[in-house]
N, C-alpha and C positions, 0 to 999 in steps of 0.2 A: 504494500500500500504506500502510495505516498499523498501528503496534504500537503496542501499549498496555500497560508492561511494571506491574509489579503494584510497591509502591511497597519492600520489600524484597527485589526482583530483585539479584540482583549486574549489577555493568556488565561490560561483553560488549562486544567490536568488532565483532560480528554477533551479536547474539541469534539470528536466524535459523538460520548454523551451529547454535550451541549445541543450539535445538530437535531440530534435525535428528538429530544428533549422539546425543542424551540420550533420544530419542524408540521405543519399541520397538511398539507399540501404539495403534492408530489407528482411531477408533469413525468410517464416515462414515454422516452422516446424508443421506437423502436418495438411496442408493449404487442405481443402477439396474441391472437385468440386461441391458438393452438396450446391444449394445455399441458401440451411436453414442450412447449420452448420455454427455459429459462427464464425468459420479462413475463410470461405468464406467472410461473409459479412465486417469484420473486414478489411480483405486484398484488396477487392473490393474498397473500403472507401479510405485506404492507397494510391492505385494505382489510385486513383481519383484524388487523391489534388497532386500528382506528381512525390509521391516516387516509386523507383523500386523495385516491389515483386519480389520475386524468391519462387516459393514453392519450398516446401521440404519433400516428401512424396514416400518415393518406390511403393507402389498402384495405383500412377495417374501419368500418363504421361504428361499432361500436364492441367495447370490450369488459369486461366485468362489470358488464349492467349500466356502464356508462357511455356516455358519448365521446367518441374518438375526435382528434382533432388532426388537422395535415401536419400544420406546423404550429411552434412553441406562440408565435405572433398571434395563432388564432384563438388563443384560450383567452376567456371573457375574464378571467379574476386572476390573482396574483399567485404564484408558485415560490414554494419556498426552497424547495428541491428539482433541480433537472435532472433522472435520474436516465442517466444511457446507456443503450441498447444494441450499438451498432458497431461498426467495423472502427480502427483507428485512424484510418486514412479517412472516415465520415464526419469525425468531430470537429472540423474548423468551425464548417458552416454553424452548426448546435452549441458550439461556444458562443458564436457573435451574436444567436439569435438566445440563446440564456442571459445572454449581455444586457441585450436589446430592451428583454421585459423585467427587465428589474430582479430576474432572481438571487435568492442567498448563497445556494452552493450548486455548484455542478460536479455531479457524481457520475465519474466510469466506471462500471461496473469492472469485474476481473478480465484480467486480461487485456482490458483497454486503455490506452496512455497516448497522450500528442502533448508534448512538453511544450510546445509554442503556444499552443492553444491553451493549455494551465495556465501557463505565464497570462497571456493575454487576460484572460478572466478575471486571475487573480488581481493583474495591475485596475480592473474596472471595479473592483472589490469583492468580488467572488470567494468564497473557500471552494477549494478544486481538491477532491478527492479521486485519483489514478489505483486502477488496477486493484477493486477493492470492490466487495458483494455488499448490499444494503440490508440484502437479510445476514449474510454471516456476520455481517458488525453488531446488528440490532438484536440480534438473539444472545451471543455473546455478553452485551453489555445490559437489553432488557432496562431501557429509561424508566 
């Protein structure tokens, strides 16, 4: 995992808690309806313990009972979490448009990391969480 905390973050003995904790709303990009892919079961989990999914996928119209959106631009309310779902070479775009709407953190899921694109977010005040599960942190820690 790596965090990339935004350079007027307050210090935290877990930022991760703090997210968690502070976090009501959660855009995932990439969120599939199929319920063997990953951003399904991840989101599923999410939307269990109480947080508000929003997918975010032009393909699926709607996904765990909710209304899907194309893109981050399109969601009517505020995201606290951008959480993603996609290739690493996909993330510039999903960084400038988490930029865009104001959100607090942008989270890659395992696996996924674009260091320009952390930087980038980070410098617009973002916390940038690289290569790192939202259910393995949240189960773990359990805010």
């Amino acid at each position: 995992m790596n965090l990339h905390r935004p350079d007027a973050a307050n210090a935290s003995s877990d930022p991760i808690v703090e997210i968690l904790r502070s976090a009501k709303t959660i855009a995932v990009v990439g969120l599939s309806s199929n319920p063997f892919r990953p951003s399904h079961g991840v989101a599923a989990y999410l939307q269990s313990v109480g947080y508000k999914i929003i997918p975010v996928n032009p393909n699926e119209p709607e996904v765990l009972g909710v209304k899907s959106y194309a893109r981050l631009e399109d969601i009517p309310e505020p995201v606290d979490i951008v959480d993603v779902f996609r290739r690493s070479e996909d993330v510039p775009p999903v960084a400038d448009s988490a930029i865009a709407i104001g959100a607090k953190v942008l989270w890659l899921q395992q696996g996924i990391t674009h260091s320009a694109s952390a930087e980038k977010a980070r410098a617009a005040g973002l916390t940038v969480i690289e290569d790192a599960c939202l259910f393995v942190e949240h189960k773990k820690r359990r805010p």
